[in-house]
N, C-alpha and C positions, 0 to 999 in steps of 0.2 A: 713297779709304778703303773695305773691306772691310766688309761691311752684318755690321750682330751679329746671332746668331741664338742664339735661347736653346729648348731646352726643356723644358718642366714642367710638370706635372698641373693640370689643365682646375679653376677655380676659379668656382663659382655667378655670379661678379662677369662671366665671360667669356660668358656665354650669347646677349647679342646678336650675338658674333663667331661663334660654333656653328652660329646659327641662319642667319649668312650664305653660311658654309660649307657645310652643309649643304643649302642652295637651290642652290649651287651643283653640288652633287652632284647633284641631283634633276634639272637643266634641263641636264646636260650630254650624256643621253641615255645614257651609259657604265652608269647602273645603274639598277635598276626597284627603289624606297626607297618607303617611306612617306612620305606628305605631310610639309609643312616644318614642324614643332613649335613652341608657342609659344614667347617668352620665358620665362615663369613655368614653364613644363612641365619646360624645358630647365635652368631654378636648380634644382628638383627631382632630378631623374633625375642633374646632378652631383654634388651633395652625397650621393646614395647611392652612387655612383662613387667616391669620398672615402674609404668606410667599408667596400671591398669589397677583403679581403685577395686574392684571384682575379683582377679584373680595374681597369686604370686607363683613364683617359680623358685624354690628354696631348695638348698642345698647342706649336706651331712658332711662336716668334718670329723678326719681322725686323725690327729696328728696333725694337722694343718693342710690336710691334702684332702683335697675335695673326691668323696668316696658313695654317696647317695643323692639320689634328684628326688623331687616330688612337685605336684603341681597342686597346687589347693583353689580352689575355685568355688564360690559361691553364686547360691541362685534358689529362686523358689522350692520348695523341696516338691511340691506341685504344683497343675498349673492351677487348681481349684482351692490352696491354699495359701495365705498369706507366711505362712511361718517360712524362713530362711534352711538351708542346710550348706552346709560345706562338705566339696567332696574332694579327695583327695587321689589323684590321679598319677599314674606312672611313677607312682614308691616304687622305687629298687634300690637295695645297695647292694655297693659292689663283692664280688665273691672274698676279697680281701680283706674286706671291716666285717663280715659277717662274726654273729654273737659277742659284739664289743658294746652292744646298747642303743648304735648307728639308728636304729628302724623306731626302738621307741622315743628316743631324743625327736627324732623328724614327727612321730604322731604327735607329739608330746606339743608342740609347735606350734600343730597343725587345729590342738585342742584348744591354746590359748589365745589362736587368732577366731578363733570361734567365738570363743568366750567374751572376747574383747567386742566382738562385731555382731552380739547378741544375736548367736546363731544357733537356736534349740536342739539341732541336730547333726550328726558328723555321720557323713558314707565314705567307707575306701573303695576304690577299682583293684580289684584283684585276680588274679586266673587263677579259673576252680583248678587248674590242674598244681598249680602250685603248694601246696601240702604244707610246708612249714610255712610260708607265707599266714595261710588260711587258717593253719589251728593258732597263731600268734596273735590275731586280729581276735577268733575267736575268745582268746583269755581275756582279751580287753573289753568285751561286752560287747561287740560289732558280729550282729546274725545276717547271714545272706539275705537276700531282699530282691536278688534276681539276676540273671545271666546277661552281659553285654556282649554281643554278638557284633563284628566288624567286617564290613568287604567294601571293595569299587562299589561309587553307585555305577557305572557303567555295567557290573558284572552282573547286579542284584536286577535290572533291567532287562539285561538278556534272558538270566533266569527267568523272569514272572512270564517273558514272551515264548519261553518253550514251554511254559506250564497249556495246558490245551485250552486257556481261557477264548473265547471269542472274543474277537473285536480288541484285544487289548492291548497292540501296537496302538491303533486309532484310540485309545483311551488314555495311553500314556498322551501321546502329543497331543492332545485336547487339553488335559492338565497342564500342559506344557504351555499353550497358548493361554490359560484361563491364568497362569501364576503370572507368567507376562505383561500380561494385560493389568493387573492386580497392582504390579508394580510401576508400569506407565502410569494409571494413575494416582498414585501417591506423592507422584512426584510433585512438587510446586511450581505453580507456573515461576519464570524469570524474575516478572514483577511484583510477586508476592513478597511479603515480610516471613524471612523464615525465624521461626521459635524455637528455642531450644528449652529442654526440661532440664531443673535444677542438676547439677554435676552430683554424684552419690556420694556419702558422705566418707571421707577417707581411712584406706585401709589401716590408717594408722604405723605403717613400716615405721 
């Protein structure tokens, strides 16, 4: 008999399955993540996931056991263009539902919430080093587009200041002051009327 696979948005209740998953991402060497989040963090951060017309946090059943995460998250596909893309971020399944169908059911999802929210273009986040991952994306018509590179901004900072640039401690905290200040004034005064822009139109869950 043919194993069931369901998919559907990540529910506070699932978050010791997230956080297993996610260990797994972290120990598989394929990506350099932040450490493994708690339980409690992880009820958190879904249920604002829940409430964010932009982006969902859906999950791969097999058998009824939650086996794959994925984040799908939409936004300009540039910033010089109007057209939409959705990207779909931190796909893994687990090493236990692998080649059950798990990875295309989650694309598969990931296509129709696209589709739904008239969104001309679909990117996945994957690690070049990942190999089956990469040639499986491949079959589905998804060509590289380019390398995401991740570290501390703490660490990227130190770097640029051993690079032998001149002056570029005093250029970082100039920027520092110049973003500052950018933000002090945007702010509204007290007695202003604040506006808010129409709410985006819903993801449809």
């Amino acid at each position: 008999m043919a194993a069931a696979i369901a998919v559907r948005d990540a529910q506070p209740g699932d978050a010791a399955a997230l956080v297993a998953l996610w260990r797994e991402l972290t120990t598989t060497g394929a990506h350099r993540l932040p450490g493994v989040p708690t339980v409690p963090a992880v009820e958190v951060a879904v249920s604002k996931h829940l409430a964010d017309p932009w982006g969902r946090l859906i999950v791969g059943e097999l058998d009824g056991q939650v086996h794959a995460m994925a984040y799908l998250r939409r936004a300009a596909v540039s910033p010089l263009h109007d057209d939409t893309t959705l990207t779909v971020e931190y796909l893994h399944v687990s090493d236990a539902a692998r080649r059950h169908g798990v990875g295309k059911a989650m694309i598969a999802e990931a296509v129709a919430w696209a589709e739904h929210e008239s969104c001309p273009h679909l990117a996945v986040v994957a690690p070049a080093i990942a190999r089956e991952a990469n040639r499986f994306l491949a079959r589905l018509g998804l060509g590289q587009a380019g390398v995401l590179r991740f570290a501390n901004t703490h660490t990227v900072a130190r770097r640029l200041a051993a690079e032998h640039a001149p002056n570029l401690l005093a250029l970082l905290s100039s920027r520092r002051s110049v973003i500052a200040r950018r933000a002090q004034l945007a702010r509204p005064l007290a007695t202003d009327p604040i506006s808010y822009p129409p709410e985006p139109e819903s993801a449809g869950r």
